[in-house]
C-alpha positions as CSV (number, residue, x, y, z in Angstrom):
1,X,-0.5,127.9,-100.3
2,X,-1.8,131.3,-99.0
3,X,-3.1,134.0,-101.8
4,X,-0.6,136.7,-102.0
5,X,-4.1,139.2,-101.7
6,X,-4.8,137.4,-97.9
7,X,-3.7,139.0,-94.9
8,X,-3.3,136.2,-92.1
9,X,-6.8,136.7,-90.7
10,X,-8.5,135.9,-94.0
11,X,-5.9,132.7,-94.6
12,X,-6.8,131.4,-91.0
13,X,-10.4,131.9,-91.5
14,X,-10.0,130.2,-95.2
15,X,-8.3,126.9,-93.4
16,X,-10.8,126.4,-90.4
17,X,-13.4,126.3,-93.6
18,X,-13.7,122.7,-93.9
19,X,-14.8,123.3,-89.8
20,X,-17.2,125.7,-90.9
21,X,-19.1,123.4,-93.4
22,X,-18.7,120.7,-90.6
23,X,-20.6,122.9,-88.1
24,X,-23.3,123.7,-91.2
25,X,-24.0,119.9,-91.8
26,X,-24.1,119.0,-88.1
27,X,-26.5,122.4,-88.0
28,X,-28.6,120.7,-90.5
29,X,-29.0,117.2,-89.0
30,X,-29.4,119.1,-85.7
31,X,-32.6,121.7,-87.1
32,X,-33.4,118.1,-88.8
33,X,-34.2,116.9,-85.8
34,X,-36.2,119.6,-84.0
35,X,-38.7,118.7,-85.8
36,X,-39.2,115.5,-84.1
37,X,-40.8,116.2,-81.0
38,X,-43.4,117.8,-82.7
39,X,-43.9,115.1,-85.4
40,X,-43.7,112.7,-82.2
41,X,-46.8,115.0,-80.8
42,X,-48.6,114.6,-84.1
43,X,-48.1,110.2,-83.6
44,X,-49.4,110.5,-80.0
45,X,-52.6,113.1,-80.5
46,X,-52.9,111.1,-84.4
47,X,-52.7,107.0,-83.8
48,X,-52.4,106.4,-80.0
49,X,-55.2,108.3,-78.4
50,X,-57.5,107.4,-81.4
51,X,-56.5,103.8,-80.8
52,X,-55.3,103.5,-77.6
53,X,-52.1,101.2,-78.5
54,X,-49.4,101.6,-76.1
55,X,-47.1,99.2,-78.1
56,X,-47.4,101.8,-80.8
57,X,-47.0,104.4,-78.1
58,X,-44.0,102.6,-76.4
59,X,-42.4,102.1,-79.7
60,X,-43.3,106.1,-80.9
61,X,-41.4,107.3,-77.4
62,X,-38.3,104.6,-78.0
63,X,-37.7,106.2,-81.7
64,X,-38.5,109.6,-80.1
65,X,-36.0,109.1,-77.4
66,X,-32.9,108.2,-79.6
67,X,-33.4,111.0,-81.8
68,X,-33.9,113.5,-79.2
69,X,-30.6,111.9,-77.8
70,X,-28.7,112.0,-81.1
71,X,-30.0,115.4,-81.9
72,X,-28.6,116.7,-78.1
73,X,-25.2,114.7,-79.1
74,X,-24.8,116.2,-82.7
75,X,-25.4,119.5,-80.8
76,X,-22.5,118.8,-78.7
77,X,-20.2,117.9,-81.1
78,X,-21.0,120.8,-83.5
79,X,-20.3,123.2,-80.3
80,X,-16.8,121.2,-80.0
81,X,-16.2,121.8,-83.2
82,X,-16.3,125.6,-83.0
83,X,-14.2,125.6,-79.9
84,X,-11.5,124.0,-81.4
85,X,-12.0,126.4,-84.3
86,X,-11.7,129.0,-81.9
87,X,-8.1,127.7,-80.7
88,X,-7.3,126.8,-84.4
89,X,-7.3,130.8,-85.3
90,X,-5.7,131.6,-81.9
91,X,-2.8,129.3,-82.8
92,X,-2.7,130.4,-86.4
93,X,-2.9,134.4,-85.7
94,X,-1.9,135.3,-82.4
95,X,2.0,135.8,-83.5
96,X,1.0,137.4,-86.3
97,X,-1.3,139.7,-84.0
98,X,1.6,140.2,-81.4
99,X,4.2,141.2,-84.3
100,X,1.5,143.9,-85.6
101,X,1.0,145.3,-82.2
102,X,4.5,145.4,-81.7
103,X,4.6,147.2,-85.1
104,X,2.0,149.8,-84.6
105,X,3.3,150.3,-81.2
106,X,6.6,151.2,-83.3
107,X,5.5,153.3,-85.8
108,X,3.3,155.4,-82.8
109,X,6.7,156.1,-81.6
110,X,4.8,154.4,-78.1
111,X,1.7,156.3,-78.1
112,X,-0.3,153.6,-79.4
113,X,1.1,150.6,-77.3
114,X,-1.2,148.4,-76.0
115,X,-2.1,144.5,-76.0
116,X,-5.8,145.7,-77.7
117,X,-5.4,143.3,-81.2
118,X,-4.6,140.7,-78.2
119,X,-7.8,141.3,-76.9
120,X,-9.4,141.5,-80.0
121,X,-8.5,137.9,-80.8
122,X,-9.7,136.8,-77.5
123,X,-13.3,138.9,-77.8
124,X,-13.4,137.0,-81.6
125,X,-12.7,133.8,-80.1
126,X,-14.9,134.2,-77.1
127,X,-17.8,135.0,-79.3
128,X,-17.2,132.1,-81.5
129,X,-17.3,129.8,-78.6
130,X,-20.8,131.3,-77.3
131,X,-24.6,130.0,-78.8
132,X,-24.6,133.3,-80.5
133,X,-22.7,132.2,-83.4
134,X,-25.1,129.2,-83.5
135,X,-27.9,131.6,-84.3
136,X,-26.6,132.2,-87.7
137,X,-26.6,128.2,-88.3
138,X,-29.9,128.0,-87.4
139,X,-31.5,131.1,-89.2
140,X,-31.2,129.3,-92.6
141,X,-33.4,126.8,-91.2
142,X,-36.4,129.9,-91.0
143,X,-38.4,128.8,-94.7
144,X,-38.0,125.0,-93.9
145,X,-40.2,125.7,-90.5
146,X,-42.4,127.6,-92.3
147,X,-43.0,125.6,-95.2
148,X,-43.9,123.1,-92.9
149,X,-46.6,124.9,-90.7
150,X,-47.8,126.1,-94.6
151,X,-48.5,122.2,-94.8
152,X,-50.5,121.8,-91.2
153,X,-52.3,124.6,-92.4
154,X,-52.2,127.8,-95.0
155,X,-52.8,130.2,-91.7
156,X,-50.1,128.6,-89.7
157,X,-47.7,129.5,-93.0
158,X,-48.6,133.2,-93.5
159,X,-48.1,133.8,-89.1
160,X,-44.9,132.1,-89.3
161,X,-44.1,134.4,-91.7
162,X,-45.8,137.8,-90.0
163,X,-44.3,136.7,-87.0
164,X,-40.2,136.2,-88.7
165,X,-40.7,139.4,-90.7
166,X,-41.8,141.7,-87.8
167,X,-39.1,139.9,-85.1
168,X,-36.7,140.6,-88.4
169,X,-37.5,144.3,-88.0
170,X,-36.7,144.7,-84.9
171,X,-33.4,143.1,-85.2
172,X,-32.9,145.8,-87.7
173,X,-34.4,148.6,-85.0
174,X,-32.1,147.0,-83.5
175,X,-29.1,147.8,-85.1
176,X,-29.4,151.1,-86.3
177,X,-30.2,152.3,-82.6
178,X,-27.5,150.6,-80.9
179,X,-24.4,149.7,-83.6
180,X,-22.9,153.3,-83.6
181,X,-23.7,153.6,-79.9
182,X,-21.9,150.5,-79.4
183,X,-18.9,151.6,-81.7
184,X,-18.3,154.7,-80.5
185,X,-18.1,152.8,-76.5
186,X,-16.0,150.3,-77.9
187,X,-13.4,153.1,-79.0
188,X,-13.8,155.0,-76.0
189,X,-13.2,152.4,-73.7
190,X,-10.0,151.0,-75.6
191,X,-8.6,155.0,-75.4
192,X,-9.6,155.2,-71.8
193,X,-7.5,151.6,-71.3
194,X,-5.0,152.9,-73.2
195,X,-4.3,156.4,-71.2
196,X,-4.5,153.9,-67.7
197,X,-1.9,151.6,-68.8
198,X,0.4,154.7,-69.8
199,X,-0.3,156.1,-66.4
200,X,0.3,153.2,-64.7
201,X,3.6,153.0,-66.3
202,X,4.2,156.4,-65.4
203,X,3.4,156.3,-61.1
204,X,6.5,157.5,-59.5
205,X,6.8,160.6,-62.0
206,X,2.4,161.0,-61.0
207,X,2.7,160.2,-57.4
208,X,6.1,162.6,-56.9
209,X,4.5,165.7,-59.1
210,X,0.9,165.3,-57.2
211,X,-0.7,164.4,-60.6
212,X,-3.3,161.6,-59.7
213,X,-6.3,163.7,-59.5
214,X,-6.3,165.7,-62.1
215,X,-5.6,162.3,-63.9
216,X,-8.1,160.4,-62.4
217,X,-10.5,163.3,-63.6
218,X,-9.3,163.3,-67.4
219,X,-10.3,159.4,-66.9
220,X,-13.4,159.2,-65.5
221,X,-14.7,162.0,-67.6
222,X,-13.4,159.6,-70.5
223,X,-15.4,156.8,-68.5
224,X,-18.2,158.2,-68.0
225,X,-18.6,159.2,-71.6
226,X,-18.1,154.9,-72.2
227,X,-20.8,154.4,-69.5
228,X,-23.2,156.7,-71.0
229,X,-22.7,155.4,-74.5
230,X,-23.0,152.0,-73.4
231,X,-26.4,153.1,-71.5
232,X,-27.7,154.4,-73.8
233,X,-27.4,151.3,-76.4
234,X,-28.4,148.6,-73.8
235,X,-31.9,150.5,-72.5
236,X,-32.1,151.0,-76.6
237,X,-31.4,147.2,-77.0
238,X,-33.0,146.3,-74.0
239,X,-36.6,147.5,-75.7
240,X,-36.0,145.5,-78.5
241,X,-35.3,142.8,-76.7
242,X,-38.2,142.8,-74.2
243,X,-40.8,143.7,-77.6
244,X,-39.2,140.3,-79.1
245,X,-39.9,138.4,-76.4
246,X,-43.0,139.6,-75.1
247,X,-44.2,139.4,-78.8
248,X,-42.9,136.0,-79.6
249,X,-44.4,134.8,-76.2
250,X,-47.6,136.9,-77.2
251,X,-48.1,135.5,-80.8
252,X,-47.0,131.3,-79.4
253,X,-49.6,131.9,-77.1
254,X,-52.0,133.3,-80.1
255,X,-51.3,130.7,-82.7
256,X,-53.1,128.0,-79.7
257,X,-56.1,129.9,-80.3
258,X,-55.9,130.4,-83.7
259,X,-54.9,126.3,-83.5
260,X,-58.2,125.4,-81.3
261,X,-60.7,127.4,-83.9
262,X,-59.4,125.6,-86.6
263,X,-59.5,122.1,-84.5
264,X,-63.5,123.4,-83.9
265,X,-64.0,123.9,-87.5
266,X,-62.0,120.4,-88.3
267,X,-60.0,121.7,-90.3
268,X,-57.2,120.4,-87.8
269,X,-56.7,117.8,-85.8
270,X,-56.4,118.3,-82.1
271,X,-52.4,117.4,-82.4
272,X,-52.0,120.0,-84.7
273,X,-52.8,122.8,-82.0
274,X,-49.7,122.2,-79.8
275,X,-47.5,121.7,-82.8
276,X,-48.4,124.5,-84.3
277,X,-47.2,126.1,-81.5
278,X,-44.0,124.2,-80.1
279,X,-43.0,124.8,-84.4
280,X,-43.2,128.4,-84.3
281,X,-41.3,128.6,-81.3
282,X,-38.6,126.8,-82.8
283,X,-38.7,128.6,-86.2
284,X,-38.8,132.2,-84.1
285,X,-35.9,131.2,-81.8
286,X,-33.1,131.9,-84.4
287,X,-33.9,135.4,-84.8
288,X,-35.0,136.3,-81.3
289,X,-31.6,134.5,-80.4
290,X,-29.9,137.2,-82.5
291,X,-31.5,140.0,-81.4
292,X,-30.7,138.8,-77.8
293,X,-26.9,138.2,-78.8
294,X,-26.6,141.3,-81.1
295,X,-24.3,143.1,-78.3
296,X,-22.0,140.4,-78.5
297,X,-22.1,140.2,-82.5
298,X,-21.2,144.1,-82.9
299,X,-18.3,143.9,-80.6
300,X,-17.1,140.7,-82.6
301,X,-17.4,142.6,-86.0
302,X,-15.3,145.7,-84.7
303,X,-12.8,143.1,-83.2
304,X,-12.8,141.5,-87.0
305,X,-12.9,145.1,-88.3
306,X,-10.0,146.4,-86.0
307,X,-7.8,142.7,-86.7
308,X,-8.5,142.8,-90.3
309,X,-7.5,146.4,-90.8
310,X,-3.9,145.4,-88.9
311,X,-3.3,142.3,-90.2
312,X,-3.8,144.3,-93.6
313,X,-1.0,146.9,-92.7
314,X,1.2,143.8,-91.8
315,X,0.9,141.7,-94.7
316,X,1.3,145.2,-97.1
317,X,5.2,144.5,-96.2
318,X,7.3,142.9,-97.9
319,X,9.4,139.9,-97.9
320,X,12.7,140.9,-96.8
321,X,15.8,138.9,-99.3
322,X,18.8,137.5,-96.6
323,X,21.7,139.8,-96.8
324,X,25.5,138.8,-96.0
325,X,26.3,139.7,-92.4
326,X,27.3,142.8,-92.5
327,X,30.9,144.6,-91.4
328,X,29.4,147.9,-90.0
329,X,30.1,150.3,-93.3
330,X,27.5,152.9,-92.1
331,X,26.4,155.7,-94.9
332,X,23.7,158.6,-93.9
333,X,22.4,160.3,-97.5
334,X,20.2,163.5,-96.9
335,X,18.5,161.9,-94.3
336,X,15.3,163.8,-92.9
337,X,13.8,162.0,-89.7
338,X,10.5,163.1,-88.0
339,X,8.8,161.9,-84.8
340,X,6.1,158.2,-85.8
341,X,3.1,160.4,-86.8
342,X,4.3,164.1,-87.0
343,X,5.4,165.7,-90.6
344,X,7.5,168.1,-88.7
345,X,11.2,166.9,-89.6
346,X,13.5,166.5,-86.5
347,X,16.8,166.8,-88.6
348,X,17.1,167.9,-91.8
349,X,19.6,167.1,-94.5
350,X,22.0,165.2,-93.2
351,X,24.9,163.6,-94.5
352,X,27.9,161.4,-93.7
353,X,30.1,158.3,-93.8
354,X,31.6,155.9,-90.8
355,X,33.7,152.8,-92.3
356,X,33.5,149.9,-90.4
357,X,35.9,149.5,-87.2
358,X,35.4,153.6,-86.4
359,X,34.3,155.0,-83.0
360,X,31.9,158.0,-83.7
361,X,31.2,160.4,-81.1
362,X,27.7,162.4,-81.3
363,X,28.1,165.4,-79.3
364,X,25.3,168.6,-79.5
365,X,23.1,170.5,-77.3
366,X,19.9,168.9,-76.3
367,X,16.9,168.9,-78.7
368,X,19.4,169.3,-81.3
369,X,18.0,165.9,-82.8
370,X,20.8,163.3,-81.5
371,X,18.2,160.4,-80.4
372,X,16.5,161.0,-83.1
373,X,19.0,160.3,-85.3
374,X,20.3,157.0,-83.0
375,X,16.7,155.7,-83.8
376,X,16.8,156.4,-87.8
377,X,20.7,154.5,-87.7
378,X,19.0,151.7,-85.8
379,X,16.1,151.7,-88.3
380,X,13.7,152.1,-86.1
381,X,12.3,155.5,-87.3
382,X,11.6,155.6,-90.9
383,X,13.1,158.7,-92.9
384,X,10.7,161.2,-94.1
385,X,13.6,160.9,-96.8
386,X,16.8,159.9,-97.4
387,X,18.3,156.4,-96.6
388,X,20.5,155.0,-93.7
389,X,22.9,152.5,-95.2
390,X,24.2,150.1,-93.7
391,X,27.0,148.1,-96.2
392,X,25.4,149.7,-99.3
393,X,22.0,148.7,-98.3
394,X,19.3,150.4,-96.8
395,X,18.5,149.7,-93.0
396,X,15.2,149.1,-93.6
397,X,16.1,146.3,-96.5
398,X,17.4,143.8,-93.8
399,X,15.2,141.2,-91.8
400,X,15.3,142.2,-88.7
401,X,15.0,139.1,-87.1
402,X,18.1,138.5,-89.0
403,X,20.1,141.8,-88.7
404,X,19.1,141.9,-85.0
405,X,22.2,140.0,-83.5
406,X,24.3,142.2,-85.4
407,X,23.0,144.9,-83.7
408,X,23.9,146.4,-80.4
409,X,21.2,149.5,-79.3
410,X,21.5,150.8,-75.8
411,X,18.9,153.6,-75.6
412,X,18.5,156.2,-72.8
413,X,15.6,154.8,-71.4
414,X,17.0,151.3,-70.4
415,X,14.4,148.4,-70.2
416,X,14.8,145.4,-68.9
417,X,12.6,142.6,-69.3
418,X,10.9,140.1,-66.7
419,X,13.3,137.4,-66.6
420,X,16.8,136.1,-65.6
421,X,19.9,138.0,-65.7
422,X,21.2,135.8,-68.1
423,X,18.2,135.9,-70.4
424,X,18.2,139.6,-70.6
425,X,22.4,139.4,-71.7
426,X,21.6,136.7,-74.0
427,X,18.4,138.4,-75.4
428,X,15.9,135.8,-74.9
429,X,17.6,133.6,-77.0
430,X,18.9,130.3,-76.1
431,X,21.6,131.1,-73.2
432,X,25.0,130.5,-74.2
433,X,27.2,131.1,-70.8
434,X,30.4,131.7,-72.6
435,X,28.8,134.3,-74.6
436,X,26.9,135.9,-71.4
437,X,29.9,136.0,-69.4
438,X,31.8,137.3,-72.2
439,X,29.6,140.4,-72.8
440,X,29.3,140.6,-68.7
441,X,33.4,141.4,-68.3
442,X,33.0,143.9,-71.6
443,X,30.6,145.6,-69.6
444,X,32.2,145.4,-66.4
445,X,29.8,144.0,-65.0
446,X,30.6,140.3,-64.1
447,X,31.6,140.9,-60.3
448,X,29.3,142.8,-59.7
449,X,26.4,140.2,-61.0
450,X,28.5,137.8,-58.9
451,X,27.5,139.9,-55.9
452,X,23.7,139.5,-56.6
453,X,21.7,136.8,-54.9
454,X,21.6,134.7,-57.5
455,X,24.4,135.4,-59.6
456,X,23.5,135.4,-63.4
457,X,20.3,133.4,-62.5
458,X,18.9,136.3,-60.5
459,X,15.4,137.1,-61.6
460,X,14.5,141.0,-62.5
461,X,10.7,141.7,-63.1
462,X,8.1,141.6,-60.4
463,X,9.0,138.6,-58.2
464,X,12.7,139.3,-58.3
465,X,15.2,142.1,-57.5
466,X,14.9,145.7,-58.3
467,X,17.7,147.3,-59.7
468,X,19.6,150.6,-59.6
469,X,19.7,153.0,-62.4
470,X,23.4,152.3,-63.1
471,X,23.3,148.8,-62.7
472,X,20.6,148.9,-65.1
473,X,22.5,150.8,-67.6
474,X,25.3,148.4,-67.1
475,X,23.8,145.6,-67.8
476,X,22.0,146.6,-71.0
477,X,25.5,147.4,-72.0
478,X,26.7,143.7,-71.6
479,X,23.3,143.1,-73.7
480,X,24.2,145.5,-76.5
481,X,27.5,143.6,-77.0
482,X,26.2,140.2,-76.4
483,X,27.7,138.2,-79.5
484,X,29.8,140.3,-80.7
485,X,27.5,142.9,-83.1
486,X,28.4,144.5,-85.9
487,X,27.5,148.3,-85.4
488,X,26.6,149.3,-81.7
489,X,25.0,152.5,-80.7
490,X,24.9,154.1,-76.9
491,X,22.8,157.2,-76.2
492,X,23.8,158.0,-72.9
493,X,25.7,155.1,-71.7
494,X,27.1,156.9,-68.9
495,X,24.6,158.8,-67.4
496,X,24.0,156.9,-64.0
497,X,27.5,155.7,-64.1
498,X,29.9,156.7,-61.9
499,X,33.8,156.8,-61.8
500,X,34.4,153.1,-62.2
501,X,31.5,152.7,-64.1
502,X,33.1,155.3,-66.6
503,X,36.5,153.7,-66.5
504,X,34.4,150.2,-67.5
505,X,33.4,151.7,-70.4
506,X,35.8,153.3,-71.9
507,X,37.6,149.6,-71.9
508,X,34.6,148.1,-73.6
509,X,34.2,150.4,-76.1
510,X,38.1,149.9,-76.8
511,X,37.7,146.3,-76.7
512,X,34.7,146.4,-79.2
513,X,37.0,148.5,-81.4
514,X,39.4,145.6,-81.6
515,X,37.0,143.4,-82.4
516,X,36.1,145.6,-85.3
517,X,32.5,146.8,-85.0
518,X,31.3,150.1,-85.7
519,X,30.4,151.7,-82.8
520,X,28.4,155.1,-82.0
521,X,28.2,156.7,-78.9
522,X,26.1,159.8,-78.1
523,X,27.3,162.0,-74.8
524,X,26.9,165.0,-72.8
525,X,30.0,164.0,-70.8
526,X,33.3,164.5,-72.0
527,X,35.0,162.1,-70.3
528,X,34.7,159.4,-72.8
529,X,35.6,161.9,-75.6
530,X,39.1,160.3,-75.4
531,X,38.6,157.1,-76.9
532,X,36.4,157.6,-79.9
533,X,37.9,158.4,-83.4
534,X,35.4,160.7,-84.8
535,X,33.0,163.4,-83.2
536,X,29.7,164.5,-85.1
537,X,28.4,167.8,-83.6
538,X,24.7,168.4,-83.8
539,X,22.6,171.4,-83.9
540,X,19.5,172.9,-84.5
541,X,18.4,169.0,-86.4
542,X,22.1,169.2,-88.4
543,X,25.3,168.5,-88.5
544,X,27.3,171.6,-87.8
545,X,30.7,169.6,-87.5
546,X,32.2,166.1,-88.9
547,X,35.8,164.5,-88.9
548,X,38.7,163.4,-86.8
549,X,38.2,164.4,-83.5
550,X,41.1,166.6,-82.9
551,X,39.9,168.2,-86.0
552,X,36.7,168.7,-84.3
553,X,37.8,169.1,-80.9
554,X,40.6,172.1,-81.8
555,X,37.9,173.3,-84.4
556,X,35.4,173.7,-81.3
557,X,37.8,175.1,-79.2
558,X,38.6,177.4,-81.2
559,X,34.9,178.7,-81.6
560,X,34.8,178.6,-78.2
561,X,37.6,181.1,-78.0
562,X,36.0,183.5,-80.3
563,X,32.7,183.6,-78.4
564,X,34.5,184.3,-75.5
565,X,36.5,187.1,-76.9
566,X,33.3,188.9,-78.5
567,X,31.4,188.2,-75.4
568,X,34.2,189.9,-73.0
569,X,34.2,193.0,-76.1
570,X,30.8,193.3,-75.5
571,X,30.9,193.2,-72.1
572,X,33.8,195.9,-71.9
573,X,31.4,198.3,-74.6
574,X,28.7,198.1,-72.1
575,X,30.7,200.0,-69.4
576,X,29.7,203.4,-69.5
577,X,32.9,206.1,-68.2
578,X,32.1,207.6,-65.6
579,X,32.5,211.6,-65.8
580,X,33.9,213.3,-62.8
């Protein structure tokens, strides 16, 4: 059972334990049995040149050669081990990961949409998978080494330790002259990723306003700051990385001649000279492994950093309780909506009350805050203050995963998703043809998917057919209705439609009337006017006006009048007579 104080990262990192003690016994056995070729050097130099036995020598090489063999296998396995770790968390986090970048993208209002927590689990996994990680094992592993050269002899100890302590400086060198650098690249280069894939997804408004250049500028000055970053911590690394190496070549090649005095003074034996060296190597390697890797092990702990801080913000939210399926009784209470990220309110203050079965028309100028207001009804903008009810309980109270197919949203900017007609109607749920074909004639759209090559199997997306703009729109209708929801909202819906098109809807929204959902629809056009039951004017980020809509419509009429009136009396009192 997961600790209600874990986020998921921490709770998949807490069951692939058992792997991580796993890969620290095999380490063990493994470092175990690095020390045999030197022992095995020790045997040869110690008993078979002194006595010239190559039964002892064939014997020596037999054991040699099965540990050696083991030791290569246990270092096979343990490297299995951690890439089955490594698809362990991907299995265990990446929904998790995808449903909080889906979430942040949310609450950014879009500006922060992007697959980098996606990436960020792959870069974690990645480094997992590389010997890097291994270096960490094997560090531990340091004191043993050098308690062992401390028993060839007392000098061999206090290098060993010289040697770890100044190659353990450098790692630190290391990091403070290249971890910020590193950062600060890192960020850069996931903003600069960022701005491309919104640009991209952006081309024909770029191409057609002659924007690319000035774009491409903004970008590779943004690039160019990454590059220069990333420069500047790899020559920085790259000296610490070249000292390391020329130094632990340097001081291996040292400890031979340190190794041959004390063989002249007997205070060695001749086998002790290559050991001596061969061990240091070995004890040395961890560390100059890490400073080599240390690129690799920064990027992984702002990955963890970046995963752990979003995996955080998703498991702060709570466990949503089911709710009865609502009927579409829809109550706004002082409601105050702002844009994801801005404290600026878009509308201020308002309040009102739809029972379920009504057809609410939300009519204003534009900027007067109707989309903002479709996204608070929807839930997907969270109020500043005030509550959107939907059956007496908040909108933001229901599961959404729950709530959704009682939902019908058809925004301005329709999206369709790589995929089959049907699939898009049915919302990438299991395809239920009655139910598709169904929300197809409410639309009035079923002849006309007929028509396509493919019929309801037609692929949109990449490798199939491009649509039209009012195919598009009618089709995301058919989607909002799929299953018959509970409150529906259209902003626009007739936009790219034309006279059919119009006629189509009006009969759908009367057909979803009958079938007693609560349906909003927000329009420029006054065609549709005729069907709905209610009108709610907008202005200025309030409601001006709210009733019946020949209430409404005669009260608006009759303003209109009036401005009229005073606009001709001022118009007459600007005449000036002219004098004869």
């Amino acid at each position: 059972m997961r600790n209600e104080h874990e986020n998921s990262l921490q709770a998949a990192l807490k069951a692939c334990r058992s792997s991580f003690i796993s890969v620290g016994v095999f380490s063990f056995f493994v470092n175990a049995l690095m020390l045999v070729p030197t022992f095995y050097m020790l045997q040869v130099y110690g008993r078979v040149v002194t006595s010239g036995s190559l039964s002892t020598l064939a014997m020596l090489t037999i054991i040699m050669t099965i540990l050696v063999v083991t030791m290569g296998a246990l270092e096979w396995i343990r490297s299995r081990i951690m890439v089955r770790v490594s698809t362990k968390l991907d299995v265990l986090l990446s929904r998790d990961v995808y449903r909080a970048s889906f979430k942040r993208a949310l609450e950014s209002g879009g500006m922060d949409a992007s697959a980098q927590s996606l990436n960020d689990l792959t870069g974690l996994r990645q480094f997992m998978t590389g010997n890097g990680v291994f270096a960490f094992f094997d560090a531990p592993w340091l004191p043993i080494y050098v308690a062992v050269m401390f028993m060839f002899h007392p000098w061999y100890g206090w290098v060993a330790i010289a040697s770890a302590i100044i190659l353990l400086i450098l790692a630190y060198i290391n990091e403070k002259g290249t971890g910020k650098a590193l950062g600060e690249a890192n960020k850069e280069n996931i903003a600069a990723t960022l701005q491309t894939t919104k640009n991209l997804r952006n081309a024909e408004v770029i191409e057609s306003m002659g924007m690319l250049s000035t774009l491409i500028q903004r970008w590779s000055r943004r690039q160019k700051k990454v590059l220069v970053l990333q420069s500047y911590a790899s020559d920085k690394g790259g000296v610490v990385s070249a000292i390391s190496k020329t130094f632990r070549t340097l001081i291996q090649s040292l400890i031979l001649g340190l190794g041959a005095y004390l063989a002249v003074n007997h205070e060695i034996s001749p086998g002790l000279v290559i050991a001596g060296s061969v061990l240091l190597g070995r004890a040395l390697a961890p560390i100059d492994m890490i400073i080599g890797s240390w690129k690799g092990f920064i990027a992984a702990r702002s990955q963890y950093d970046r995963l752990n801080a979003i995996m955080n913000k998703l498991h702060a939210e709570p466990e949503r309780m089911s709710l009865p399926a609502p009927q579409g009784h829809v109550a706004v209470d002082n409601l105050i909506v702002g844009a994801p990220g801005s404290k600026t309110p878009i509308i201020r203050g308002i309040s009102f009350g739809v029972p379920a079965g009504s057809v609410v028309g939300i009519i204003g100028p534009s900027a007067s805050g109707k989309s903002t207001l479709a996204r608070a009804l929807m839930g997907v903008w969270v109020p500043q203050h005030g509550t959107v009810r939907l059956d007496g309980a908040d909108i933001s109270a229901w599961d959404k995963e729950e709530l959704g197919p009682y939902i019908g949203y058809l925004p301005q900017d329709i999206e369709l998703f790589e995929g089959s007609i049907s699939e898009n109607i049915a919302r990438f749920t299991d395809v239920d043809a009655g139910k598709v074909v169904t929300a197809a004639k409410t639309a009035g759209v079923h002849e006309m998917i007929l028509h396509l090559p493919d019929g309801y199997d037609t692929v949109i997306g990449s490798e199939g057919v491009n649509l039209s703009g009012g195919q598009r729109q009618r089709i995301g209708l058919a989607r909002a209705v799929y299953g018959s929801p509970r409150l529906i909202l259209l902003d626009e819906p007739n936009s790219n439609l034309d006279e059919v098109g119009e006629r189509a809807l009006a009969t759908a929204i009367l057909e979803l009337k009958k079938s007693g959902a609560t349906i909003f629809v927000i329009t420029h056009r006054t065609t549709i006017l005729a069907v709905l039951d209610r009108l709610l004017v907008m202005a200025a980020g309030g409601v001006s006006m709210y009733g019946p809509r020949e209430q409404v419509m005669e009260e608006l009429n009759k303003q209109q009048v009036a401005a009229q009136q005073k606009a001709a009396q001022v118009g007459a009192g600007a005449v000036t007579p002219v004098r004869a």
